[in-house]
C-alpha positions as MATLAB code, in Angstrom:
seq = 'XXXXXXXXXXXXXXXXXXXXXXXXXXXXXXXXXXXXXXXXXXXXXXXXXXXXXXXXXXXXXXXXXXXXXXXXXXXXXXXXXXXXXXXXXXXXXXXXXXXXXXXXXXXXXXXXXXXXXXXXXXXXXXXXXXXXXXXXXXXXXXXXXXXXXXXXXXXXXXXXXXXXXXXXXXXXXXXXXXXXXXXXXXXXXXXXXXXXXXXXXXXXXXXXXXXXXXXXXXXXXXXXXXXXXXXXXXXXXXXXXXXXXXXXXXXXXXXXXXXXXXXXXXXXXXXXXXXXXXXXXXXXXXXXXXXXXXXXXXXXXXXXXXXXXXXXXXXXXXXXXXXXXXXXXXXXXXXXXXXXXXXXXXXXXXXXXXXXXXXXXXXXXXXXXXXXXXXXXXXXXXX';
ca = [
       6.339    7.149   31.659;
       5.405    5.157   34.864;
       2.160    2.668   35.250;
       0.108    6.507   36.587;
      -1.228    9.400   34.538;
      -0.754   12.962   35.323;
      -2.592   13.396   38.473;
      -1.202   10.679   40.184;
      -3.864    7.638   39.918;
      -3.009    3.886   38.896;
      -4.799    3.656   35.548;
      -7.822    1.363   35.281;
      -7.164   -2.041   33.565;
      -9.699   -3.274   31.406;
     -11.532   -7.296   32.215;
     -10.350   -7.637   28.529;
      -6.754   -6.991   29.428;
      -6.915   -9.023   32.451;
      -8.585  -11.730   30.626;
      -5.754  -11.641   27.891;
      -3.052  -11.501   31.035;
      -4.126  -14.835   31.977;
      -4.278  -16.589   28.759;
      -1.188  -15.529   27.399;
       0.111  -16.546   30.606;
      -1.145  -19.625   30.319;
      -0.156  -19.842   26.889;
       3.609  -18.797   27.947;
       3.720  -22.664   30.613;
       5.362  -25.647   28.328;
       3.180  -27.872   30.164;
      -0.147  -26.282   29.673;
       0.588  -26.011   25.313;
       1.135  -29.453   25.616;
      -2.155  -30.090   27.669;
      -4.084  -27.794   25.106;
      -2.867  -29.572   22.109;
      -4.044  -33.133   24.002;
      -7.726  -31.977   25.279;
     -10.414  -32.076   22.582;
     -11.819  -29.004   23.676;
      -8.824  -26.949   23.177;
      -7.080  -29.039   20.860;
      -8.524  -27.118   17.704;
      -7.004  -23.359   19.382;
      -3.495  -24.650   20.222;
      -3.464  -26.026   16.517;
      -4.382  -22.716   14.517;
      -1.484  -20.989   16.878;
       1.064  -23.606   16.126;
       0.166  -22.700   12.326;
      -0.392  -18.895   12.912;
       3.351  -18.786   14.767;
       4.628  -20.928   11.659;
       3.151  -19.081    9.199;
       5.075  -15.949   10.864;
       8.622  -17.904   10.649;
       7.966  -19.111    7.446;
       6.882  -16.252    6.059;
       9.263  -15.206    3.833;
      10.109  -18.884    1.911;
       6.210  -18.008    0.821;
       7.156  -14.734   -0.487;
       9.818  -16.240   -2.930;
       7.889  -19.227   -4.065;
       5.094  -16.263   -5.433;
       8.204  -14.187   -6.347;
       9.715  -16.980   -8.136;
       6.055  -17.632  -10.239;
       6.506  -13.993  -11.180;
       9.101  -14.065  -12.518;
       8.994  -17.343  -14.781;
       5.772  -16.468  -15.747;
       3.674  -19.189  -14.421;
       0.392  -17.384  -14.598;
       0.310  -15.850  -17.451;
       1.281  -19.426  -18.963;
      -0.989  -21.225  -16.941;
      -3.860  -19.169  -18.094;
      -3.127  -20.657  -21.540;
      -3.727  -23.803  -20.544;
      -3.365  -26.458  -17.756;
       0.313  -27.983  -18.706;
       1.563  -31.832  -17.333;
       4.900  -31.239  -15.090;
       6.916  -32.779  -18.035;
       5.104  -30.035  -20.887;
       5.473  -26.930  -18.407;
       9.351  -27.876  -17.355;
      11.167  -26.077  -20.794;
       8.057  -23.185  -20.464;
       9.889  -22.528  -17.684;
      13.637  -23.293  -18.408;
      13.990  -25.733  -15.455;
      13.993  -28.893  -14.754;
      10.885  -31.166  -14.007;
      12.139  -31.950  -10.483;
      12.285  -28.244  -10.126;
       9.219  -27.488  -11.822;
       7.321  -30.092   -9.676;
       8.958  -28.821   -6.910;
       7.502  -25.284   -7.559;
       4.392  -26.240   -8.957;
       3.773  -28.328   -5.669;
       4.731  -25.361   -3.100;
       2.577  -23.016   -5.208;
      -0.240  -24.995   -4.294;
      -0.417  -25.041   -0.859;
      -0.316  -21.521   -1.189;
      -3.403  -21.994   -3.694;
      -1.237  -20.245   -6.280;
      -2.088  -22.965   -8.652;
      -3.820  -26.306   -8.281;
      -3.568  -29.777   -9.625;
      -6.247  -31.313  -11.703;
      -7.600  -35.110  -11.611;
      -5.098  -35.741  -14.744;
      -1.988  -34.664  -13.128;
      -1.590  -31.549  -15.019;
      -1.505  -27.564  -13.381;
      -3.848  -25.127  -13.321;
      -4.427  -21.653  -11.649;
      -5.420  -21.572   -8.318;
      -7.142  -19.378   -6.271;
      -4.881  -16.808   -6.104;
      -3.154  -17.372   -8.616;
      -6.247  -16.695  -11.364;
      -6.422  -13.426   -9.390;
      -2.707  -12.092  -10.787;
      -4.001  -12.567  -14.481;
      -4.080   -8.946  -15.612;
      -3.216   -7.644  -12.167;
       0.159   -5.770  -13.360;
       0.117   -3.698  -10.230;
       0.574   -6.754   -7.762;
       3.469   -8.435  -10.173;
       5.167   -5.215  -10.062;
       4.872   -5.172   -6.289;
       5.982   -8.484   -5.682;
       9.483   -7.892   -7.667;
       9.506   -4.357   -6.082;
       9.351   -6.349   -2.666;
      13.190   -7.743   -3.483;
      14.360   -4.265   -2.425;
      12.563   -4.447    1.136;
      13.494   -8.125    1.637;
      17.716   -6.985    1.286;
      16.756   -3.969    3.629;
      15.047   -6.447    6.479;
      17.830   -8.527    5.991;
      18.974   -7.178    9.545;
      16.258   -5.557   11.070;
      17.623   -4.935   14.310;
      20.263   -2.606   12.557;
      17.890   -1.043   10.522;
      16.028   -0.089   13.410;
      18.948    1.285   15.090;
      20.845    3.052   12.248;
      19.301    6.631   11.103;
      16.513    6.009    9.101;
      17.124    6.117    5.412;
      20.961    4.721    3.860;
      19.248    1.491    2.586;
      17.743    0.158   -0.812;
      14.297    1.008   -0.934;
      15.299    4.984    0.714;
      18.023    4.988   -2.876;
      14.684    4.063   -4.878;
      12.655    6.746   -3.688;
      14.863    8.837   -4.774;
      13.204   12.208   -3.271;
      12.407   10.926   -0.186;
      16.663   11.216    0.951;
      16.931   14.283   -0.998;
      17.627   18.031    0.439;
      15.875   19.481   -2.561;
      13.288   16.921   -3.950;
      12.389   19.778   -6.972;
      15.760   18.787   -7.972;
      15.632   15.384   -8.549;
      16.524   14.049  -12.238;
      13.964   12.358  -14.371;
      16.420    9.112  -14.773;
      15.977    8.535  -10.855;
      11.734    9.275  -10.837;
      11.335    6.707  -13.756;
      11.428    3.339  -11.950;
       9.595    4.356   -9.209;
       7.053    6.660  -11.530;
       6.380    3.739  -13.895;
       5.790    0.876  -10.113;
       3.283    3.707   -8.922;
       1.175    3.836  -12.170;
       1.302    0.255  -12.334;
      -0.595   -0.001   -9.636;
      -2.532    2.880   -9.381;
      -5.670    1.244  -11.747;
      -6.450   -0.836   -8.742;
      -6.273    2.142   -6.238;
      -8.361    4.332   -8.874;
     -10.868    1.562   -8.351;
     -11.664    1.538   -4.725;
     -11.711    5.749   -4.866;
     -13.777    6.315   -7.956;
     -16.542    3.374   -6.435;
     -16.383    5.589   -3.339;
     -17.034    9.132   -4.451;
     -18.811   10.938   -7.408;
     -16.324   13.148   -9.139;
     -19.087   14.697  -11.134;
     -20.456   17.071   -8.846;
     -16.603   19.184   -9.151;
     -15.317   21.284  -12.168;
     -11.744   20.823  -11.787;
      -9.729   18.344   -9.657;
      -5.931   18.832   -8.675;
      -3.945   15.955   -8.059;
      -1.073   16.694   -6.090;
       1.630   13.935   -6.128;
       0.060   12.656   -9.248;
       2.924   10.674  -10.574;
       2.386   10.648  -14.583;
      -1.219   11.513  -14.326;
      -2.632    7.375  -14.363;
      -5.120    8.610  -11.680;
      -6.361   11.537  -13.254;
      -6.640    9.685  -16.522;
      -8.813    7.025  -15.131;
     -11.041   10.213  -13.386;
     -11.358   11.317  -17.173;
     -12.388    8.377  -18.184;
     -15.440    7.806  -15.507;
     -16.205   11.649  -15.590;
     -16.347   13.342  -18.952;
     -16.464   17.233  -18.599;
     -14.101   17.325  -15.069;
     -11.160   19.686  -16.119;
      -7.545   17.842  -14.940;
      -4.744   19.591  -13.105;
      -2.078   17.367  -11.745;
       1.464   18.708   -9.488;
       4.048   16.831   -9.236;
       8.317   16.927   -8.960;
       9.398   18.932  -12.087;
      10.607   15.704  -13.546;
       7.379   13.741  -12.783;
       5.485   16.290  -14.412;
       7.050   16.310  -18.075;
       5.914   13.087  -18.190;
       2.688   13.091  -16.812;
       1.940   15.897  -19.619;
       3.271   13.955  -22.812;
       1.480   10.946  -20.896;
      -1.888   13.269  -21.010;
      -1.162   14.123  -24.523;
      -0.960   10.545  -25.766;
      -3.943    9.857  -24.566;
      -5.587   12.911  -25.898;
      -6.150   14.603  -22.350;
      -3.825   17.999  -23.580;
      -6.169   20.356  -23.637;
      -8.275   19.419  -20.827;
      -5.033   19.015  -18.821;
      -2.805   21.578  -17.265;
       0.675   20.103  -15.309;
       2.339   22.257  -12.987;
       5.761   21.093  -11.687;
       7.226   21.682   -7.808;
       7.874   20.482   -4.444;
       4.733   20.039   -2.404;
       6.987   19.736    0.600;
       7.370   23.886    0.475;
       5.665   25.562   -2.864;
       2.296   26.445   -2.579;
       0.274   24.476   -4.683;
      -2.347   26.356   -7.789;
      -5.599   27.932   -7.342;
      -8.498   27.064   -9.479;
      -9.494   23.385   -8.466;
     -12.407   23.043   -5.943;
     -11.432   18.741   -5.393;
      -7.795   18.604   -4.888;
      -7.114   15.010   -4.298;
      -4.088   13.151   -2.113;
      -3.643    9.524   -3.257;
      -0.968    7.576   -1.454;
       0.995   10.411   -0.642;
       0.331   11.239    2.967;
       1.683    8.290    4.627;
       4.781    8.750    2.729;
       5.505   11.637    4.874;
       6.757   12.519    8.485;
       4.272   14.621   10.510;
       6.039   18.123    9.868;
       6.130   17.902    6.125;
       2.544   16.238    5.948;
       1.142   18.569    7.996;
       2.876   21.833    6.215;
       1.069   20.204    3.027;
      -2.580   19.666    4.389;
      -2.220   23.467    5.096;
      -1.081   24.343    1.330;
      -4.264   22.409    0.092;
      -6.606   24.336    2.517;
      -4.943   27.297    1.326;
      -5.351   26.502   -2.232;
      -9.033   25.415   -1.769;
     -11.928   27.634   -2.568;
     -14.753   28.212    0.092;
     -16.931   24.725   -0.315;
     -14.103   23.327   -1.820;
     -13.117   19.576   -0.741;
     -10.289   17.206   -0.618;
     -10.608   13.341   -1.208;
      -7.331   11.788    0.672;
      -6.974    8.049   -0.068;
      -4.531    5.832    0.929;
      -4.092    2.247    3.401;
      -4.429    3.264    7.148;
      -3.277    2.234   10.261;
      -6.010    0.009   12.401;
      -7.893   -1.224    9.565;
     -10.509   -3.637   10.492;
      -9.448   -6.870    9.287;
      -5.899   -5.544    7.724;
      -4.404   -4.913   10.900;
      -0.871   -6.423    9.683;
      -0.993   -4.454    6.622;
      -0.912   -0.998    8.791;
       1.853   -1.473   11.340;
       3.933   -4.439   10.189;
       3.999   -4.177    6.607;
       3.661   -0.121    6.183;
       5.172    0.838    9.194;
       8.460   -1.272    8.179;
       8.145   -0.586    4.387;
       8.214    3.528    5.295;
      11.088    2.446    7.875;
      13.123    1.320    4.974;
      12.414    4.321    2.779;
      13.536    6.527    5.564;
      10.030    8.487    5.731;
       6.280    8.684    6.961;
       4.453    6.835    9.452;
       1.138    4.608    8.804;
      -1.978    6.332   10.316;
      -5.427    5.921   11.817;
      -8.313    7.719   10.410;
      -8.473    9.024   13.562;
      -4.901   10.607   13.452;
      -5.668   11.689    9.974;
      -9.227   13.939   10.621;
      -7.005   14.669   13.536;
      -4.188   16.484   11.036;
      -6.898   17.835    9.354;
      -8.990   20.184   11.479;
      -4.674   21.262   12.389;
      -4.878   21.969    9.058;
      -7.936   23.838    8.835;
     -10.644   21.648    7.393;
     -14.152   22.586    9.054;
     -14.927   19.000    8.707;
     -14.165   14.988    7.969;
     -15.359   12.283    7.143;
     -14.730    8.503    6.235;
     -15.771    7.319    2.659;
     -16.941    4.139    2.654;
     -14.565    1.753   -0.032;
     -14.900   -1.268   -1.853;
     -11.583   -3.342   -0.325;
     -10.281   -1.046    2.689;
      -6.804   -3.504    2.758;
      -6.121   -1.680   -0.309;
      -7.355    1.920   -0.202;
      -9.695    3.784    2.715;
     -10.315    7.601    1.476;
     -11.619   11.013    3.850;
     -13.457   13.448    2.302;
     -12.457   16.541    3.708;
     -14.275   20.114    3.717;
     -13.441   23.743    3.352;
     -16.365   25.968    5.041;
     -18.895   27.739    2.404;
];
């Protein structure tokens, strides 16, 4: 499209994108970054660029120093008890210039810390991965994306899909996702239940599930959601849909934990079977952005359609132009789905958007706990 809308007229530039015209291009002259990082005034700005742009190229070296604590262990050791280079070396079956090396880079990333008496110790972020199985799994999940972004200029000009991470996923390349066996749902079943305690978190501090008789997850994985709704609300009955091969699990999963009888599992393909009747919350939990607009839309529609008159649907998930988490939206998600070969991030906005398409008579943001890791929509059916 050119520089005018449809009837003709230049459109009107902001002072705020003039203003950002002229310090970029400022920023852009050789000779005025070296002036800024001279003047005391300006000195402080042209520093926290310098690190911001360096933090970008040296991005993923930090990735594999956490990736590499993962996988040795070093928290869950470290939790034990602080440990001298020397004593935490054959913990970790490496050397102690190795370990020290390690040890040394996880600090700066405040992964651990170094006490008074030389010896390590959590750090900030570090403490924060005891008993956080979700993000461990994450971080060795992440091995996947890194081999897919290896190139990604050719991944952005090859057809989506054809890389690691789409192979994973194993229904999101398939022609009939119904199909798929329950040897290629396991591994990605088992990464999404993993983390699904601290997405159950945000949602269930968000809404009251107690005011709803039955709740329908659809793409509910082996039912960990549902199973922490039980838990918080006593007397809700528990339907869950899922892939035929996601399902048999989620019902001996429901079983185990003495959820059969309150729990009925209904296998299919969201993508084009209608979904059952009976639930008036049918809930969508990381699902939607997994989706292109077609197929995502098709399945708003099934859940209006399978939604009783006052009935609701809670849709949580990370969005697009999060305050805060703007990275997280377009760069992380909007690559990660890239890789997988489906689904776009969204904006709350695009989302209420799809779902007066699909019918809803209303929308409306719930407020969350940590919106980097989950913002929900609570969505009505008219009474």
């Amino acid at each position: 499209m050119s520089g005018a809308d449809t009837l003709g007229a230049a459109p009107q530039v902001s002072w705020l994108d003039r203003f950002r015209a002229v310090r970029e291009g400022l920023a852009a002259k050789p000779g005025f970054r070296r002036w800024a990082a001279r003047f005391p005034l300006t000195r402080p700005f042209a520093r926290r660029r310098a690190r911001a742009l360096f933090d970008l190229c040296a991005g993923f070296v930090y990735t594999q120093v956490l990736l590499a604590c993962v996988r040795l262990r070093v928290f869950a050791i470290l939790a034990e008890a602080p440990l001298t280079t020397e004593r935490l070396a054959p913990r970790l079956s490496l050397s102690p210039e190795a370990t020290e090396r390690l040890m040394a880079a996880a600090a700066a990333l405040q992964l651990t810390a170094r006490r008074s008496d030389g010896a390590w110790t959590l750090g900030q972020l570090g403490a924060a991965m005891i008993g956080n199985d979700g993000i461990a799994a994450m971080v060795e999940h992440h091995a996947m994306l890194y081999a897919d972004l290896a190139d990604p200029v050719a991944m952005l000009r090859r057809p989506r899909g054809g890389n690691a991470l789409s192979d994973y996923w194993a229904y999101s390349g398939a022609e009939q996702p119904g199909a798929v066996s329950a040897d290629r749902i396991r591994d990605y079943t088992a990464l999404m239940a993993a983390s699904q305690p601290m997405v159950a978190e945000e949602v269930l501090a968000s809404y009251r599930f107690d005011r709803h008789a039955r709740v329908l997850d659809v793409g509910g994985g082996n039912g960990a959601f549902l199973r922490a709704v039980a838990a918080e609300t006593p007397r809700i009955e528990l339907m869950l849909f899922d892939l035929p091969a996601v399902a048999e699990e989620a019902r001996a999963r429901f079983a185990a934990a003495g959820l059969g009888a309150r729990a009925s599992v209904h296998g299919g393909d969201f993508t084009q079977d209608e979904l059952p009747r009976g639930a008036d919350l049918i809930t969508l939990v990381r699902v939607l952005h997994d989706h292109d607009d077609d197929v995502a839309l098709g399945l708003l529609r099934r859940i209006r359609a399978a939604l009783p008159p006052g009935g609701a649907l809670l849709l949580a998930e990370p969005m697009a132009g999060t305050s805060g988490a703007e990275p997280m939206g377009e760069a992380y998600f909007g690559f990660y789905l890239l890789a997988m070969g489906r689904g776009r991030p969204r904006t709350p906005e695009e989302i209420c958007s799809m779902l007066a398409a699909a019918g809803f008579s209303e929308s409306r943001m719930l407020s969350t706990p940590t919106p980097l890791l989950t913002r929900a929509v609570l969505a009505a059916v008219a009474s």
